[in-house]
MDTraj code that builds the backbone (N, CA, C; nanometers):
import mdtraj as md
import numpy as np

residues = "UNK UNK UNK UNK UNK UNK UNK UNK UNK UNK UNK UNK UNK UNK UNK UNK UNK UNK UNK UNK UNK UNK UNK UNK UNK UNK UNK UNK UNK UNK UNK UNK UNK UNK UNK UNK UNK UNK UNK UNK UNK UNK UNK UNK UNK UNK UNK UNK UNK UNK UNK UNK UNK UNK UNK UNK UNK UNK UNK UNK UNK UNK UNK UNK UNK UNK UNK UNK UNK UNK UNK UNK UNK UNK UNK UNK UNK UNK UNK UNK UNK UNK UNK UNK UNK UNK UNK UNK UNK UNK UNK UNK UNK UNK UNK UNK UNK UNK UNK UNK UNK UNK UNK UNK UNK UNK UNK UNK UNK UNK UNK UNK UNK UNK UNK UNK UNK UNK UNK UNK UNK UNK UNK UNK UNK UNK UNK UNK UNK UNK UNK UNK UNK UNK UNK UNK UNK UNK UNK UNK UNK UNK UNK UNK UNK UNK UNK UNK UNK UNK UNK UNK UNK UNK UNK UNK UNK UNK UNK UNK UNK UNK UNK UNK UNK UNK UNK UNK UNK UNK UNK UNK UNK UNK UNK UNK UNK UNK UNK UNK UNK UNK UNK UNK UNK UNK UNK UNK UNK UNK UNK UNK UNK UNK UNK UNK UNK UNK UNK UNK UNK UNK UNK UNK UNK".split()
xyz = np.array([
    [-11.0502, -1.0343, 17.6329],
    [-10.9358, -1.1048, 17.5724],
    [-10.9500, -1.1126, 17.4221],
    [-11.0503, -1.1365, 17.3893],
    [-11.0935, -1.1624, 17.2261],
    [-11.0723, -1.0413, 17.1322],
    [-11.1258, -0.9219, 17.2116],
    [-11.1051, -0.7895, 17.1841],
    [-10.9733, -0.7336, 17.1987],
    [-10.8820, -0.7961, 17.2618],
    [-10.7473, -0.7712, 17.2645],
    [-10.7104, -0.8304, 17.1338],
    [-10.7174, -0.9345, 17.1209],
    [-10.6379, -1.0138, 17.0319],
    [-10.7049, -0.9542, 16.8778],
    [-10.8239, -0.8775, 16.8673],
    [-10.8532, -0.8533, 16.7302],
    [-10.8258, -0.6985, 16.7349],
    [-10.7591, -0.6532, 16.8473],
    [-10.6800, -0.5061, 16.8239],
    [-10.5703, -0.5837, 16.7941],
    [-10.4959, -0.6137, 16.8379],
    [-10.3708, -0.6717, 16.7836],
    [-10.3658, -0.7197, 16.6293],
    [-10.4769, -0.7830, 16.6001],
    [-10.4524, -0.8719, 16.4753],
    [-10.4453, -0.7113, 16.3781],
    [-10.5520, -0.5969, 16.4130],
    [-10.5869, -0.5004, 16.3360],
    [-10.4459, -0.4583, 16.2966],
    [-10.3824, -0.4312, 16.4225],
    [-10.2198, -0.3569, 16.4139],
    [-10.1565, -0.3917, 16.3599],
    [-10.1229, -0.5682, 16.3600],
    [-10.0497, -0.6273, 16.2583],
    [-10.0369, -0.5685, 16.0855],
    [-10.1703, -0.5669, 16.0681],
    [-10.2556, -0.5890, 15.9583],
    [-10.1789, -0.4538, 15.9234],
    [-10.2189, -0.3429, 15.9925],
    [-10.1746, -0.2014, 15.9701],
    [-10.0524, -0.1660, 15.9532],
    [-9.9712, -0.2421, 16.0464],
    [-9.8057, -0.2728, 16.0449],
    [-9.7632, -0.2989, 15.9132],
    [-9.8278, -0.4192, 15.8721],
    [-9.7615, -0.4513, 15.7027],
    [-9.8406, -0.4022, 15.6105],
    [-9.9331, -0.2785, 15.5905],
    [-9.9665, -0.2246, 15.5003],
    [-9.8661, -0.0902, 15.4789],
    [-9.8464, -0.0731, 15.6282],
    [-9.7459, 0.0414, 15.5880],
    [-9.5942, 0.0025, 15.5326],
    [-9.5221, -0.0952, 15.6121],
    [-9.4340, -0.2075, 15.6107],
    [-9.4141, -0.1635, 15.3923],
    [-9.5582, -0.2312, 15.3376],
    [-9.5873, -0.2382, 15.2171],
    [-9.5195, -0.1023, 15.1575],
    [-9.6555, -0.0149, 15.2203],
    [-9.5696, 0.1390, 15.1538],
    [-9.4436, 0.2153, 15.2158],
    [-9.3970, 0.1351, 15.2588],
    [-9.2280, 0.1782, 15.2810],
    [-9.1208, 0.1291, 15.2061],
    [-9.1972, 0.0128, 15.1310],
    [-9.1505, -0.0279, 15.0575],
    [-9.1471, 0.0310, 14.8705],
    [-9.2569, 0.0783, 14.8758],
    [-9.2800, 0.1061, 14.7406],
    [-9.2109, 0.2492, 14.7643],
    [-9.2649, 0.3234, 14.8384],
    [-9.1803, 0.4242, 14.8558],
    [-9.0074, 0.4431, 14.8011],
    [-8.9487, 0.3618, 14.8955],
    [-8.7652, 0.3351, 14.8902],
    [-8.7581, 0.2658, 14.7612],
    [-8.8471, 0.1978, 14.6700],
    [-8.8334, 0.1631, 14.5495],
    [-8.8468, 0.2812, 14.4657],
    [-8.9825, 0.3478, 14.4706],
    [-8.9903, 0.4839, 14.4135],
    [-8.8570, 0.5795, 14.4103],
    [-8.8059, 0.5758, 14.5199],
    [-8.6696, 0.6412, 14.5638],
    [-8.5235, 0.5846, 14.4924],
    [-8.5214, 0.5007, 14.4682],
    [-8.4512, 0.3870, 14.3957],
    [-8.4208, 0.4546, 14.2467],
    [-8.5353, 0.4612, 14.2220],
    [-8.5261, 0.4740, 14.0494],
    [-8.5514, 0.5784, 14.0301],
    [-8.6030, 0.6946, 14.0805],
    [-8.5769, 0.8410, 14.1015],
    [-8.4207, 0.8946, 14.0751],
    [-8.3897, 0.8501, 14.1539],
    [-8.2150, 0.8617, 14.2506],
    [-8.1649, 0.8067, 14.0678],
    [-8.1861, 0.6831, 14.0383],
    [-8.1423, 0.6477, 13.9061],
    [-8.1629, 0.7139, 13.7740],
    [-8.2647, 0.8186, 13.7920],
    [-8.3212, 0.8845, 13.6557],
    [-8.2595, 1.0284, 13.6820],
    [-8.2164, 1.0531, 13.8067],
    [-8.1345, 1.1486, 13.8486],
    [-8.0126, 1.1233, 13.7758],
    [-7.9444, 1.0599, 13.8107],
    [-7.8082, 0.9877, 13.7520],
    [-7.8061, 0.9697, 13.6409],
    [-7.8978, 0.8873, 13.5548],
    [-7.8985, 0.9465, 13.4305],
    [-7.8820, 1.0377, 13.3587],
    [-7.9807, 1.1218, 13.4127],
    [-7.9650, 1.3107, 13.3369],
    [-7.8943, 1.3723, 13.3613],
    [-7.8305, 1.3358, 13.4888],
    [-7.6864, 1.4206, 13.5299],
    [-7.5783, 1.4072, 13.4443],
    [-7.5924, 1.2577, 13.3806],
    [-7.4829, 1.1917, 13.3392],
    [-7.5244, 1.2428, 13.1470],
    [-7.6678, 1.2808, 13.1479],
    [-7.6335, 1.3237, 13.0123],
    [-7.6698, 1.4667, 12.9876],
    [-7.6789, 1.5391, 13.0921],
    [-7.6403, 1.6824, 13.0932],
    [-7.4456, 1.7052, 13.0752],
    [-7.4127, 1.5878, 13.0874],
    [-7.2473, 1.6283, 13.1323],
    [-7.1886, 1.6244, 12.9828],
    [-7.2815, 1.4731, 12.9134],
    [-7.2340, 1.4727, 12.7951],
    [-7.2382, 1.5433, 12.6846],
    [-7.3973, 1.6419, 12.7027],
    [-7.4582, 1.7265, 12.6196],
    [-7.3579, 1.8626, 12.6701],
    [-7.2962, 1.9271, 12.7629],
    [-7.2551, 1.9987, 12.7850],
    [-7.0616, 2.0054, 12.7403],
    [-6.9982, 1.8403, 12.7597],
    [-6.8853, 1.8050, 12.6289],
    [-6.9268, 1.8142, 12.4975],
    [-7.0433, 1.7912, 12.4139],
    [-7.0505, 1.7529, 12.2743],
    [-7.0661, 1.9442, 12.2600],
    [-7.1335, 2.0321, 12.3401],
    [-7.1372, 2.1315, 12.3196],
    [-7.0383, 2.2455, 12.3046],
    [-6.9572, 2.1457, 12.3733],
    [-6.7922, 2.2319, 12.3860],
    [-6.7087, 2.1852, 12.2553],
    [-6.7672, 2.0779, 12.2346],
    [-6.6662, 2.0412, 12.1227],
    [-6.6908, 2.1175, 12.0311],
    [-6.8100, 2.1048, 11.9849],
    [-6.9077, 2.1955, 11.8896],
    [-6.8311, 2.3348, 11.8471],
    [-6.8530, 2.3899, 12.0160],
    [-6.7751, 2.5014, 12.0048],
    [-6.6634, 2.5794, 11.9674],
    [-6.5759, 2.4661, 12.0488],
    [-6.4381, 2.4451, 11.9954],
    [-6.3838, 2.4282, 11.8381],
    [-6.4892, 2.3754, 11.7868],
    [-6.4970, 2.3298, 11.6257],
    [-6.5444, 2.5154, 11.5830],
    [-6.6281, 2.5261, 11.6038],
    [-6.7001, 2.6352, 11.5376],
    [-6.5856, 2.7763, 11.5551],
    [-6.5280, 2.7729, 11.6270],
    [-6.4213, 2.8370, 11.6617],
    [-6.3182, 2.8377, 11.5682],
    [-6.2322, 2.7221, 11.5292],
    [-6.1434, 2.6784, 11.4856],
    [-6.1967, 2.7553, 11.3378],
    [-6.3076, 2.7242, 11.2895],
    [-6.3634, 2.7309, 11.1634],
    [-6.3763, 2.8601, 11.1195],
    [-6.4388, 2.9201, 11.2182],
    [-6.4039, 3.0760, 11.2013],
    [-6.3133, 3.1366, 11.1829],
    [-6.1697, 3.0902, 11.2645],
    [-6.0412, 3.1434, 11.2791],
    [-5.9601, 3.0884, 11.1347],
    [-5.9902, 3.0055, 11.0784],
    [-5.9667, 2.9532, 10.9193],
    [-6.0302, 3.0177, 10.8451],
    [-6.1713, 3.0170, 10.8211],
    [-6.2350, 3.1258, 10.7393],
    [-6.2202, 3.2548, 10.6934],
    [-6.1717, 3.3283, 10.8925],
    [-6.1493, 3.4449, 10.8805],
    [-5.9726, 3.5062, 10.7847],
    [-5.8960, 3.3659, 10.8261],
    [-5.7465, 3.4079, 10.7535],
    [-5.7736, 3.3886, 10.6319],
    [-5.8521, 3.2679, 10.5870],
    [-5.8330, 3.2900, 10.4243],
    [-5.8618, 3.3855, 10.3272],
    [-6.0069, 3.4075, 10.4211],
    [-6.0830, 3.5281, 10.3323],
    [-6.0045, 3.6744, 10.3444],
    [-5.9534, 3.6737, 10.4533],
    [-5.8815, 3.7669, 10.4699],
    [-5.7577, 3.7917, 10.3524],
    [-5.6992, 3.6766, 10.3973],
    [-5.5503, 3.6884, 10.3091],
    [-5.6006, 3.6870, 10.1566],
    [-5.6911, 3.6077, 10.1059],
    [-5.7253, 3.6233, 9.9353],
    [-5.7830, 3.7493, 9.9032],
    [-5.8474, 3.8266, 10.0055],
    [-5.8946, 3.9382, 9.9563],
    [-5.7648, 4.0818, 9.9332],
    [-5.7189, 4.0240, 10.0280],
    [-5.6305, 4.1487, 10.0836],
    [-5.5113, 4.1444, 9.9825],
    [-5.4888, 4.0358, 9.9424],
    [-5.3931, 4.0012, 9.8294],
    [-5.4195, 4.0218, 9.6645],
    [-5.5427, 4.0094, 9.6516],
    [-5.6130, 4.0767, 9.5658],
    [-5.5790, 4.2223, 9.5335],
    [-5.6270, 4.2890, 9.6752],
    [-5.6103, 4.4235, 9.6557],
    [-5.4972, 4.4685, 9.6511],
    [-5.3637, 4.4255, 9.7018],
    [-5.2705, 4.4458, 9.6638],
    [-5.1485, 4.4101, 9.5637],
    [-5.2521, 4.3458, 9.5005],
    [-5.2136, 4.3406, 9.3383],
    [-5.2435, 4.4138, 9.2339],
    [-5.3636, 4.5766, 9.2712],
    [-5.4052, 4.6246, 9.2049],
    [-5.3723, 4.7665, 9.2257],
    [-5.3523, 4.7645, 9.3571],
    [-5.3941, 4.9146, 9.4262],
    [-5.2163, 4.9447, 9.4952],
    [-5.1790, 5.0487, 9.4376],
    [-5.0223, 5.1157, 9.4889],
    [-5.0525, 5.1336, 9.6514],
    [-5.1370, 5.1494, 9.6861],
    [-5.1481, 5.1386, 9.8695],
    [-5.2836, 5.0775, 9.8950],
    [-5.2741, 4.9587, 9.8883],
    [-5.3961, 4.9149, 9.9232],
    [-5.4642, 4.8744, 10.1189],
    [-5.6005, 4.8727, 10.1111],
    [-5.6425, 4.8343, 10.2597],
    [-5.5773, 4.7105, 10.2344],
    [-5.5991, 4.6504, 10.3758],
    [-5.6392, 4.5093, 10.4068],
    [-5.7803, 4.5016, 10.4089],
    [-5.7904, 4.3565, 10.3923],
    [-5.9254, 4.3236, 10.4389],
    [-5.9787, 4.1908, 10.5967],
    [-6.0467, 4.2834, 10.6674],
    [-6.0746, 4.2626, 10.8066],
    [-6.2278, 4.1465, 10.7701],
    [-6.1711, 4.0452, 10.8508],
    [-6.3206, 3.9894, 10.8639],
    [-6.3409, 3.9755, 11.0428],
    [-6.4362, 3.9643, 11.0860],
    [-6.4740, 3.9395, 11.2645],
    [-6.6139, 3.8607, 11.2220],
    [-6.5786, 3.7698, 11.3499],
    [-6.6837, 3.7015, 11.3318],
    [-6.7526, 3.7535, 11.4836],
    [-6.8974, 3.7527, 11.5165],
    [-6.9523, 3.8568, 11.6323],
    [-7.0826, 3.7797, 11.6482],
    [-7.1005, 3.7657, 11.7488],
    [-7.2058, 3.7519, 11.8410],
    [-7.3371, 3.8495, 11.8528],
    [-7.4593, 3.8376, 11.7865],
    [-7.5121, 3.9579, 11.7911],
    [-7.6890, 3.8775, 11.7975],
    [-7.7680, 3.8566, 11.8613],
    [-7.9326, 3.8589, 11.8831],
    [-7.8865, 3.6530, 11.9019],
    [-7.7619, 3.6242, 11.9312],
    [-7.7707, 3.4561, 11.9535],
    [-7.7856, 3.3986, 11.8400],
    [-7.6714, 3.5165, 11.7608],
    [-7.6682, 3.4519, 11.5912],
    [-7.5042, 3.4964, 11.6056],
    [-7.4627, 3.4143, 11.5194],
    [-7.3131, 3.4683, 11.4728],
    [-7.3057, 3.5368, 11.3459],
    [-7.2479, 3.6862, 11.3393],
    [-7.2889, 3.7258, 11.2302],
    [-7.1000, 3.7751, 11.1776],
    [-7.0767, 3.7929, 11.0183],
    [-6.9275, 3.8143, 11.0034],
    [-6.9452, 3.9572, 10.9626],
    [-6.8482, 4.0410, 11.0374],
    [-6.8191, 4.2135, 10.9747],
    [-6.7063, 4.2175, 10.8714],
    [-6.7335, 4.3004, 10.7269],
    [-6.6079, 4.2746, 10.6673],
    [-6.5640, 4.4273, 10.6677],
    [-6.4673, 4.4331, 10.6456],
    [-6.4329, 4.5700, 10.6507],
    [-6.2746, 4.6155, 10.5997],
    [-6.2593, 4.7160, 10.5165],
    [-6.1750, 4.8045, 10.4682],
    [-6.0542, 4.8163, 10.6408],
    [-5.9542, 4.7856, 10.6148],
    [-5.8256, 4.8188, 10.7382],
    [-5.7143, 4.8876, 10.6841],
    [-5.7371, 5.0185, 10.7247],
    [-5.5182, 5.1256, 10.7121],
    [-5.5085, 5.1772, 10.8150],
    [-5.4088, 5.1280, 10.8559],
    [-5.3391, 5.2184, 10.9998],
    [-5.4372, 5.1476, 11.1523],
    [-5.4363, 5.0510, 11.1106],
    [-5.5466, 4.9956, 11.2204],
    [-5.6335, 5.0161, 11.2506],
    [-5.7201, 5.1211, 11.1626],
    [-5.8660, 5.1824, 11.1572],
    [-5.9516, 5.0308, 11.0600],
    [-6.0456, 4.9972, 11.1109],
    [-6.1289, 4.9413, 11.0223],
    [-6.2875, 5.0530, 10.9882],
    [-6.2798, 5.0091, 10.8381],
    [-6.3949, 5.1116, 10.8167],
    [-6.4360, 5.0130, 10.7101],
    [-6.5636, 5.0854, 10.6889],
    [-6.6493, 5.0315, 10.6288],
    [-6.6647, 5.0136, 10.4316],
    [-6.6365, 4.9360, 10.3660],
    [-6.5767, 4.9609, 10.2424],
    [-6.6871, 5.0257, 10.1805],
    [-6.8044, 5.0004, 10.1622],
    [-6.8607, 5.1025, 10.1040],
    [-6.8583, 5.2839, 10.1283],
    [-6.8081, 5.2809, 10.2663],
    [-6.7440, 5.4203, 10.2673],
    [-6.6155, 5.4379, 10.2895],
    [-6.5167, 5.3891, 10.2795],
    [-6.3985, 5.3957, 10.2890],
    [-6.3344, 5.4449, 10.1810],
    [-6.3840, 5.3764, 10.0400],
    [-6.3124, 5.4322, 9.9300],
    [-6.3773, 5.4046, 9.8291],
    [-6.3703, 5.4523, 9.6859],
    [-6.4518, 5.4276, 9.5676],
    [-6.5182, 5.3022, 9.5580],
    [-6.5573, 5.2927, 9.4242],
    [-6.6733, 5.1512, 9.3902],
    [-6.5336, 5.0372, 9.3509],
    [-6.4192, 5.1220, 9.3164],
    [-6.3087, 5.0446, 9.2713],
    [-6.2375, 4.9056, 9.3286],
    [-6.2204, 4.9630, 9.4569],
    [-6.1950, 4.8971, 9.5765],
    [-6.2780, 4.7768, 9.6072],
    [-6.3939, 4.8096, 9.5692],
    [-6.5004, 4.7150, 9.6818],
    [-6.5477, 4.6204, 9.4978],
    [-6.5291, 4.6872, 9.3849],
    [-6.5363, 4.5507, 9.2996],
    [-6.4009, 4.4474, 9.2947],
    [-6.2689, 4.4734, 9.3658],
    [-6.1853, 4.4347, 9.3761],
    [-6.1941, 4.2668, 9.4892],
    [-6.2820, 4.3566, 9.5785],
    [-6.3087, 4.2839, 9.6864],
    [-6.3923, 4.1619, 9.7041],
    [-6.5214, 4.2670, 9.5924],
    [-6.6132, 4.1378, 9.5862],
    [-6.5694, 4.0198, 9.4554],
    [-6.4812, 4.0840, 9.3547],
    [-6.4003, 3.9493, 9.2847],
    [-6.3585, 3.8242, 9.3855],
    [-6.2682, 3.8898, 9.4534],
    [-6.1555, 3.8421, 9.5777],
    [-6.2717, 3.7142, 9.6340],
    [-6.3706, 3.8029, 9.7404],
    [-6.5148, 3.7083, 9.8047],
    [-6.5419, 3.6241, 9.7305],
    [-6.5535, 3.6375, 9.5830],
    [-6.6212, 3.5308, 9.4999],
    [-6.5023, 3.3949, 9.4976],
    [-6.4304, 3.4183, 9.4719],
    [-6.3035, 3.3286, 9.4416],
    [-6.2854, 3.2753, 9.6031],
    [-6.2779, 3.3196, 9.6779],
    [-6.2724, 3.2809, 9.7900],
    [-6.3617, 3.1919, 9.8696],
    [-6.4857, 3.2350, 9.8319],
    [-6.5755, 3.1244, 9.8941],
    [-6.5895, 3.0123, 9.7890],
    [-6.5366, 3.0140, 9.6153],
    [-6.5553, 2.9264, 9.5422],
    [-6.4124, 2.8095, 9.6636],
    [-6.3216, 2.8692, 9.6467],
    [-6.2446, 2.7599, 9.6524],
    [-6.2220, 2.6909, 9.7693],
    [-6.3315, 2.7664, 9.8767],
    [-6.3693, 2.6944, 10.0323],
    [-6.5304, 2.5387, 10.0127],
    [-6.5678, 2.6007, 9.8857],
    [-6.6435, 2.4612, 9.8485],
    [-6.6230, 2.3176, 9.8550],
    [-6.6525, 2.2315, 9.9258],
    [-6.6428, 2.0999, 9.9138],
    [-6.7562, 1.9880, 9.9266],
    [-6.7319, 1.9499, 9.7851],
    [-6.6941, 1.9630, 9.6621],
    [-6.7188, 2.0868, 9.5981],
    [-6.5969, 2.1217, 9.5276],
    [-6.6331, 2.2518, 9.4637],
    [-6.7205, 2.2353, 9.3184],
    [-6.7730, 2.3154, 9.2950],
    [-6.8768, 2.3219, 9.1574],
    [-6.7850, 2.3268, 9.0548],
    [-6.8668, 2.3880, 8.9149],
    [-6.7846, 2.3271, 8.8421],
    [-6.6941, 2.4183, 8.7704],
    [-6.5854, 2.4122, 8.7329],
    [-6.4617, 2.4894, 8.7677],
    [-6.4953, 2.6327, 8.6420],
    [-6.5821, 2.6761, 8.6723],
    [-6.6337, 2.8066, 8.5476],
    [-6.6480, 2.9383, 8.6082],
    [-6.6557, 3.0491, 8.6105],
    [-6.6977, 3.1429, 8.6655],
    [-6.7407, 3.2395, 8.6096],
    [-6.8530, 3.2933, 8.6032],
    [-6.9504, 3.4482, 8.4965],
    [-6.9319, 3.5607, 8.5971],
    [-6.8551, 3.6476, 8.4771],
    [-6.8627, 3.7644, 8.5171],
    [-6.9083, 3.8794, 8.4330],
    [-6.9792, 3.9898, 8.4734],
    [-7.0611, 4.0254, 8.4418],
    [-7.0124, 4.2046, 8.3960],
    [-6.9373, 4.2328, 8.3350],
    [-6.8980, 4.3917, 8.3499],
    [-6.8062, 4.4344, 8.4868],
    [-6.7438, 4.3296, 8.5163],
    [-6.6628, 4.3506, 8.6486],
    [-6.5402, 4.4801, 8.6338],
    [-6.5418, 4.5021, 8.7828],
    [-6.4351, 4.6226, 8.7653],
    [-6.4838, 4.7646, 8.6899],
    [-6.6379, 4.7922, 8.6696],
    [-6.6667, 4.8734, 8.6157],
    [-6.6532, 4.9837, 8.6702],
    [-6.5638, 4.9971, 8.8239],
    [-6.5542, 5.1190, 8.8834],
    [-6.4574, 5.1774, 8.9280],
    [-6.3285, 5.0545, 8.8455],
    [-6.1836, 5.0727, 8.8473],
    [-6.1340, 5.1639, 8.7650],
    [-6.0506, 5.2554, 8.8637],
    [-5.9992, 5.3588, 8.7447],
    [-5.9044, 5.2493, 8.6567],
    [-5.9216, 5.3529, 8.5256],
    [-5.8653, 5.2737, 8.3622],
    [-5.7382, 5.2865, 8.4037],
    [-5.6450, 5.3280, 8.4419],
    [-5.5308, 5.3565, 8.4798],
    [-5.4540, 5.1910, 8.5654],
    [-5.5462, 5.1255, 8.6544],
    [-5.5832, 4.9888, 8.7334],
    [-5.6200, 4.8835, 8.6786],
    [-5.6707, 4.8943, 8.5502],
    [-5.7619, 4.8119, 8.5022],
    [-5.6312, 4.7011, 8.4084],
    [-5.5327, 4.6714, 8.4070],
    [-5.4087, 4.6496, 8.3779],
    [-5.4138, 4.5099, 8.4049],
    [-5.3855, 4.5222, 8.5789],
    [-5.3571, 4.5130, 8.6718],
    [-5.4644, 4.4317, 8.7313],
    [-5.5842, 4.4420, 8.7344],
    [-5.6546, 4.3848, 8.7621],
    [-5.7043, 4.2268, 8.6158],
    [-5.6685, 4.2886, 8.5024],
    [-5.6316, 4.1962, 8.4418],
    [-5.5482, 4.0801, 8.4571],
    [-5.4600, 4.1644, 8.5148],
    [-5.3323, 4.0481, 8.5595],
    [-5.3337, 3.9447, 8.6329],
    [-5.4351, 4.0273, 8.7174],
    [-5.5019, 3.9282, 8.8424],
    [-5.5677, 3.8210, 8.8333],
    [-5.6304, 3.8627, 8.7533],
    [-5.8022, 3.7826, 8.7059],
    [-5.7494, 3.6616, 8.6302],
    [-5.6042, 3.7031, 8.5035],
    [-5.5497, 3.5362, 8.4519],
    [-5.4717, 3.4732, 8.5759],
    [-5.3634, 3.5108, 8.6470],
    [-5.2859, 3.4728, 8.7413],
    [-5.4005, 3.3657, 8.8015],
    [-5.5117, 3.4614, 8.8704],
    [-5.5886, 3.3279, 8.9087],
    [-5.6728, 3.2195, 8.8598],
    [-5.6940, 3.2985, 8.7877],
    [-5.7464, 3.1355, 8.6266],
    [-5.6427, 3.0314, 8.6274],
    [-5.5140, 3.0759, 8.6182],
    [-5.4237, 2.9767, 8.5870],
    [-5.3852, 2.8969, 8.7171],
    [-5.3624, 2.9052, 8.8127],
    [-5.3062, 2.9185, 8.9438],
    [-5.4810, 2.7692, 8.9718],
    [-5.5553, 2.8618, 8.9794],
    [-5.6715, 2.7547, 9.0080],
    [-5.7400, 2.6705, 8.9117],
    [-5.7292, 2.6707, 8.7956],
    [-5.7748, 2.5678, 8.6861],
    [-5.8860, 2.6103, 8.6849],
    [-5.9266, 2.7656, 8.7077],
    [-6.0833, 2.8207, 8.6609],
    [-6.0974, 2.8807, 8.5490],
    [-6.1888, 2.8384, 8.5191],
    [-6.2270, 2.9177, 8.3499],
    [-6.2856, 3.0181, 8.3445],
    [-6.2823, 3.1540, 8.3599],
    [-6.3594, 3.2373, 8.4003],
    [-6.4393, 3.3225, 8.2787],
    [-6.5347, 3.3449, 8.2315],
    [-6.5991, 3.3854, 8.1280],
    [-6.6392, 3.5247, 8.1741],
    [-6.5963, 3.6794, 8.1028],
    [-6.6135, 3.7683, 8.1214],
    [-6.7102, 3.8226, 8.0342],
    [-6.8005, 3.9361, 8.0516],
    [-6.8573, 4.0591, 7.9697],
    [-6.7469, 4.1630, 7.9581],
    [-6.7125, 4.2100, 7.8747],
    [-6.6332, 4.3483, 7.9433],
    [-6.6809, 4.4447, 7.8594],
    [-6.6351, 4.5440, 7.8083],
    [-6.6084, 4.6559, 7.7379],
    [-6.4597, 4.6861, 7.7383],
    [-6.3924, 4.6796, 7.8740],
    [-6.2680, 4.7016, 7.8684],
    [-6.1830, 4.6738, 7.8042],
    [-6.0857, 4.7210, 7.6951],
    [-5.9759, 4.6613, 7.5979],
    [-5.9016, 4.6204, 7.7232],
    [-5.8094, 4.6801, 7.8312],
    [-5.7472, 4.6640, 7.9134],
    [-5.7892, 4.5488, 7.9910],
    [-5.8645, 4.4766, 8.0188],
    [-5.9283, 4.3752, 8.0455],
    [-5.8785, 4.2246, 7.9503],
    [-5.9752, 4.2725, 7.8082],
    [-5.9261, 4.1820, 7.7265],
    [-5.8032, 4.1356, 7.6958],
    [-5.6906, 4.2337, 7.7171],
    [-5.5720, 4.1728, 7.6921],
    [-5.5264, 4.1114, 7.7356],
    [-5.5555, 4.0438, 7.8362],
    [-5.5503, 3.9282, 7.9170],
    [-5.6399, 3.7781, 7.8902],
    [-5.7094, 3.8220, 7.8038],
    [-5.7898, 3.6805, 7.8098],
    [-5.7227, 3.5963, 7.7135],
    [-5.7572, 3.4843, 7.7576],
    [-5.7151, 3.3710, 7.6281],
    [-5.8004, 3.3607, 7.4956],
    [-5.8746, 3.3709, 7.5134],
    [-5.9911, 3.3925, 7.4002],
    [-6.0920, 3.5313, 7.3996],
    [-6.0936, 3.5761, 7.2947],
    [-6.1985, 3.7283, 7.3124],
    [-6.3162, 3.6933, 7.2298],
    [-6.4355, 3.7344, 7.1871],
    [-6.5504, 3.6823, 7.1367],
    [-6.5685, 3.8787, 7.0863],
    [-6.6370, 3.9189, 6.9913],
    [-6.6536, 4.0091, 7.0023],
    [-6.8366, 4.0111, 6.9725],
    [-6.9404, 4.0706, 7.0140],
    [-7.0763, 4.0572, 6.9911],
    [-7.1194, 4.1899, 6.9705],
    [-7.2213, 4.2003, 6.8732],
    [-7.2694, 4.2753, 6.7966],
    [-7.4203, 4.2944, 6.7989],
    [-7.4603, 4.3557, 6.8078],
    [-7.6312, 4.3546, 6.8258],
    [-7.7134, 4.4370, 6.7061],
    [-7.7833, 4.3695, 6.6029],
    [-7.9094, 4.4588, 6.5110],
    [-8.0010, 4.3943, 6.5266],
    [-8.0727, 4.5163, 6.5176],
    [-8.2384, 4.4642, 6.5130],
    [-8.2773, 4.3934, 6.5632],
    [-8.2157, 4.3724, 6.6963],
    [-8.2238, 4.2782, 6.8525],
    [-8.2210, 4.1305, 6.8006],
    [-8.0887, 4.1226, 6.7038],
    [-8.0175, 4.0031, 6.6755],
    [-7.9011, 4.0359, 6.6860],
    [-7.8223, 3.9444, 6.7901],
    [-7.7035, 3.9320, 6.8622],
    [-7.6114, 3.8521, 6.7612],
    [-7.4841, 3.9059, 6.7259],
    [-7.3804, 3.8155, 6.6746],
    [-7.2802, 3.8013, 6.7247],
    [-7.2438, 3.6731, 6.7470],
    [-7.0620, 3.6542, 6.7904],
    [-6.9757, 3.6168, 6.6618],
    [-6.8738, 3.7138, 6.7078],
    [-6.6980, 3.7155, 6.6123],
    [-6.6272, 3.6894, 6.6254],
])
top = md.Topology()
chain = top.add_chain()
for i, resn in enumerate(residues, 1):
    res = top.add_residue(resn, chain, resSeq=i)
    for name in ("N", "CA", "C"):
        top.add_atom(name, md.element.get_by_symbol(name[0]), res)
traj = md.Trajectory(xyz[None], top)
């Protein structure tokens, strides 16, 4: 009888130790189940903020790509009796976004360094410069150095590209400070400086 009753007491004993870990268990389970729910809940959010992102980065491109587009392309056809357009794409390439620019006639895009003279593509990279100045915010400060520009424009263009160069000085409140050689150039500026060099002493006139 005694031996009954201290198997029994043992079982008890055994009963609520497990009793115990059935408990910690379904608690363990509890807050599992809850840390589940959590991450689910911020995988969902990280996967909206990512779309937005996207959605943004998108938008930004598709703005970027018209402006640069349209200022360049407008450029060039202020200079050039048949001018390209200018193509920008924005592209997906090694899990980088990278932009293609490119020379467009007849719906061919090609490549401006081979598409057509040096003429073209100093036209272009004026255009780029002005273009990413006036996508600045805050923009710097309203000056711009140029350096022998257009040195590969036929003289015949070079007019014309003058024309350009004040139109947008005036139009944007930029001051643009040139090198030239070009008379055809200069006749456009508001102010000319003329410099002189002896005996590697520089004078301005």
């Amino acid at each position: 009888m005694a031996k009954d009753m201290m198997q029994l007491q043992e079982a008890r004993q055994k009963l609520e130790q497990l009793k115990g870990k059935k408990d910690r268990i379904e608690d363990d389970i509890f807050h599992l189940k809850c840390d589940i729910q959590l991450k689910k809940s911020n995988i969902m959010e990280t996967e909206k903020a990512l779309e937005i992102v996207k959605t943004v980065g998108l938008k930004t491109q598709q703005t970027l790509q018209f402006h640069i587009s349209d200022t360049v392309s407008a450029a060039l056809e202020s200079v050039f009796p048949e001018p390209y357009q200018f193509g920008v794409e924005f592209i997906q390439r090694r899990n980088k976004t990278e932009c293609d620019l490119s020379f467009v006639r007849g719906g061919e895009a090609m490549n401006p360094l081979e598409a057509s003279g040096g003429g073209a593509v100093d036209v272009a990279s004026f255009a780029l410069r002005i273009a990413s100045w006036t996508m600045q915010s805050p923009r710097s400060r309203s000056i711009l150095f140029l350096d022998e520009p257009f040195r590969y424009l036929s003289e015949g263009l070079l007019p014309l590209a003058g024309q350009m160069v004040k139109r947008i000085s005036d139009q944007l409140d930029l001051q643009i400070i040139m090198v030239t050689h070009s008379e055809a150039l200069m006749e456009h500026a508001d102010r000319t400086f003329t410099v002189t060099q002896r005996k590697g002493i520089s004078k301005v006139f």
